[in-house]
C-alpha positions in Angstrom: -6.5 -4.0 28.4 -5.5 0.0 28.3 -2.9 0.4 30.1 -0.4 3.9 31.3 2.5 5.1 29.0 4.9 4.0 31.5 3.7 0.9 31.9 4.2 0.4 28.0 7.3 -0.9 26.3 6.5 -3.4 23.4 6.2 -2.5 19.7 2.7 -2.3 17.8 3.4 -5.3 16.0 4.3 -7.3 19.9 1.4 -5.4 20.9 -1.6 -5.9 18.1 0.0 -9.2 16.7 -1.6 -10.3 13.8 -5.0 -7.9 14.2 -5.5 -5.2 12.1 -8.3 -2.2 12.1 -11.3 -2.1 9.6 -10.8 1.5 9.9 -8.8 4.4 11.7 -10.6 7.4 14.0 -8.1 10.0 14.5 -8.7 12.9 17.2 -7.8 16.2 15.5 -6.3 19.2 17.5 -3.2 18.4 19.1 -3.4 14.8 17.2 -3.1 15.5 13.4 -3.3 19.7 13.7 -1.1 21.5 16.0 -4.1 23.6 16.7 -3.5 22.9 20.7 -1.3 25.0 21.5 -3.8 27.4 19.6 -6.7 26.4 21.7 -4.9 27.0 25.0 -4.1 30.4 23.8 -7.6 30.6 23.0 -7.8 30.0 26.4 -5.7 32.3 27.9 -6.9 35.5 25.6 -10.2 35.0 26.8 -9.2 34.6 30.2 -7.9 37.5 30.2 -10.4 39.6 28.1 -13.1 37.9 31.7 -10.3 39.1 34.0 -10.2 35.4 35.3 -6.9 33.8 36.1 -6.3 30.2 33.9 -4.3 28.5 36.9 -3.1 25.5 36.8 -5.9 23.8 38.0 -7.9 24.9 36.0 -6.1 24.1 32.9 -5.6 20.6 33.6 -9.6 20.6 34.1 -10.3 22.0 30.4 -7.9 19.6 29.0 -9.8 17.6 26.0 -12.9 20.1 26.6 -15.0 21.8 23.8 -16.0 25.1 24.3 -19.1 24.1 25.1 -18.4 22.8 28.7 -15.0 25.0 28.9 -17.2 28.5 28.4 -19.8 28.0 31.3 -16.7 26.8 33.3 -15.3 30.4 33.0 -18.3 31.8 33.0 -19.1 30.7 36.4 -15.5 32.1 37.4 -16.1 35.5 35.4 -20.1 36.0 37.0 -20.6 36.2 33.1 -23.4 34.7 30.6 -22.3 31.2 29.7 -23.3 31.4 25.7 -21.7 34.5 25.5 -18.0 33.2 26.9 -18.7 29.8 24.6 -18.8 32.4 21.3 -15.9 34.6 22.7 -13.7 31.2 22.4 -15.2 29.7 19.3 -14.5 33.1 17.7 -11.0 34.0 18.6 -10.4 30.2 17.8 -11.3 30.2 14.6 -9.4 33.2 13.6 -6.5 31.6 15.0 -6.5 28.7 13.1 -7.4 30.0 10.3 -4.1 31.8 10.4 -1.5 29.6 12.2 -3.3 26.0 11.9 -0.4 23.5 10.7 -0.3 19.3 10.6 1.5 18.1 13.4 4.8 16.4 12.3 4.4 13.1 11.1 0.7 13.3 10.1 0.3 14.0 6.8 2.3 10.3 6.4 0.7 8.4 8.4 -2.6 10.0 7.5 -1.6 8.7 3.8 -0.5 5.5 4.6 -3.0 4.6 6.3 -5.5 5.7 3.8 -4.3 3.3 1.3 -5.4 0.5 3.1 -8.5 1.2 5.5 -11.1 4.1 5.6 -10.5 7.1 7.8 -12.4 9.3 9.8 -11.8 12.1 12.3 -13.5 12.7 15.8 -13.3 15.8 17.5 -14.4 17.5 20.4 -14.3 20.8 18.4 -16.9 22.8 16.9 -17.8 22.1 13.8 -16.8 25.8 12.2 -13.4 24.8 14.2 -12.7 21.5 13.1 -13.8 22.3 9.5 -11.5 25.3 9.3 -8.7 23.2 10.9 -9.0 19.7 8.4 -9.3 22.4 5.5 -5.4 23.7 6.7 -4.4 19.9 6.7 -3.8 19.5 3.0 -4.7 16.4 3.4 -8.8 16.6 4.2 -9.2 14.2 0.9 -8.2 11.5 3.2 -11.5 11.1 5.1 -14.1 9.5 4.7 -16.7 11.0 7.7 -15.4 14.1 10.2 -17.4 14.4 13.3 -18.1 17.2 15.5 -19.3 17.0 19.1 -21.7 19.6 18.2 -23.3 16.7 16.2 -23.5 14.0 18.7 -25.6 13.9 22.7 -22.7 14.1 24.8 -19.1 15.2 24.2 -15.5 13.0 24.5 -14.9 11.6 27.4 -18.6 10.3 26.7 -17.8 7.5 23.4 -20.9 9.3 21.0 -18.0 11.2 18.3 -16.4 7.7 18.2 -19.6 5.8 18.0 -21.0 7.8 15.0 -17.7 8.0 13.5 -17.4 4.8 13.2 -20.8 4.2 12.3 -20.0 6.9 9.4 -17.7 4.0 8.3 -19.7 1.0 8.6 -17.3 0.2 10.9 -17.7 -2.3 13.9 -16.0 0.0 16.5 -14.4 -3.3 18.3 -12.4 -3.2 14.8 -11.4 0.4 14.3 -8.4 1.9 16.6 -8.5 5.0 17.5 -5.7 8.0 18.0 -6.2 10.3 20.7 -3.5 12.5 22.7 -5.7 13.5 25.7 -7.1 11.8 29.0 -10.9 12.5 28.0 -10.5 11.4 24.1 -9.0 8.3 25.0 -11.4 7.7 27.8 -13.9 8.1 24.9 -12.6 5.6 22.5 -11.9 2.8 25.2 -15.7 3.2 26.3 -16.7 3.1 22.5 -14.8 -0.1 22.8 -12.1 0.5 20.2 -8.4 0.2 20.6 -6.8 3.1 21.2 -3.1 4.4 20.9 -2.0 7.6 22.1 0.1 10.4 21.4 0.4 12.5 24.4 2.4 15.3 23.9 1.8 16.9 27.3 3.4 15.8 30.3 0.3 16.4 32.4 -1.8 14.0 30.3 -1.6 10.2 30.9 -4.3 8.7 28.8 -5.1 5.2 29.1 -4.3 3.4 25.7 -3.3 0.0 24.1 0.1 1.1 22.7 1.8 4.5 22.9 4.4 6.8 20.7 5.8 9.6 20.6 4.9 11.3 17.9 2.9 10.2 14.3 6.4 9.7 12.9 7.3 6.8 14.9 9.3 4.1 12.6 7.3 1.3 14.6 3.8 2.8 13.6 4.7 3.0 10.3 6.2 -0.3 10.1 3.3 -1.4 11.4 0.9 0.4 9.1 3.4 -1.2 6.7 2.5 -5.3 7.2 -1.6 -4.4 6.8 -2.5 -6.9 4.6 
């Protein structure tokens, strides 16, 4: 059962025992690409371009959002045209990405590892011109199998569809593929697409539900535990 990061303690291996995923769905910004930090200032820039303030109640609400839910949210703040707020943040975005976009530490390993021994797939909440722009600054897009975009699917994370037809990419059972997420809403998603999920929260104002938690990707008990997939 999902439980909160501080009601976590044991190891993955104490944790997952002897089971083992068919395949691996990783979220990507703030997950394998430090593109969060990018997306908040995404945020902020247009924010500031409506003349809206991004307080903090609002940016604990557009935590795990795509910009198509976040831009009629600030539209409705801004008395301005939803679609038109939606391309202001998909465009400034992708220009930053494009130019700052970097793997978050620890990723490019356990992207590899992981790799060698089950099929991998990404699930994002991002636009598909994002995401695409972002697994293309990974260096390590080779790696997956299917990407999916929430553009491509009925209903965005925390609804399960990205990890549903990711894992159906795969010809993967979801009950047998874990899932990474860092946010409330993805791993919300993934538990309701019925995987396990282990999350990397890296802000202090997220507690995601999960099977197993680290701290970051480079945690010597993920990979040991990569390390005994038969």
């Amino acid at each position: 059962m999902p439980t909160h990061r501080d009601q976590f303690f044991s190891t993955f291996l104490e944790t997952f025992g002897s089971w083992r995923p068919d395949a691996v769905i990783f979220d990507c910004d703030g997950l394998l690409m430090d593109t969060e930090s990018l997306w908040t200032r995404t945020q902020e820039m247009v924010c500031d371009q409506l003349g809206i303030a991004l307080d903090r109640e609002l940016r604990h609400q557009l935590v795990g959002l795509p910009a198509s839910r976040i831009g009629p949210l600030m539209a409705q703040r801004a008395g301005a045209e939803p679609a038109s707020v939606i391309k202001q943040l998909l465009d400034v975005n992708e220009l930053l990405v494009l130019e700052s976009g970097r793997p978050m530490p620890g990723a490019r390993e356990i992207v590899e590892a992981m790799g060698a021994k089950v099929p991998l797939a990404v699930a994002s909440n991002s636009a598909r011109r994002i995401l695409d722009v972002a697994i293309s600054r990974s260096g390590f897009e080779s790696q997956f199998t299917a990407t999916v975009s929430a553009e491509e699917v009925a209903q965005p994370k925390p609804a399960p569809d990205v990890y549903l037809a990711a894992a159906e990419a795969l010809g993967a059972v979801p009950g047998k593929c874990v899932a990474f997420e860092d946010s409330e809403a993805g791993a919300k998603a993934a538990v309701a697409a019925g995987m396990k999920v282990i999350a990397v929260p890296h802000m202090a104002s997220q507690e995601p539900l999960a099977h197993a938690f680290c701290g970051s990707l480079e945690s010597r008990d993920l990979l040991a535990w990569v390390a005994a997939w038969k």
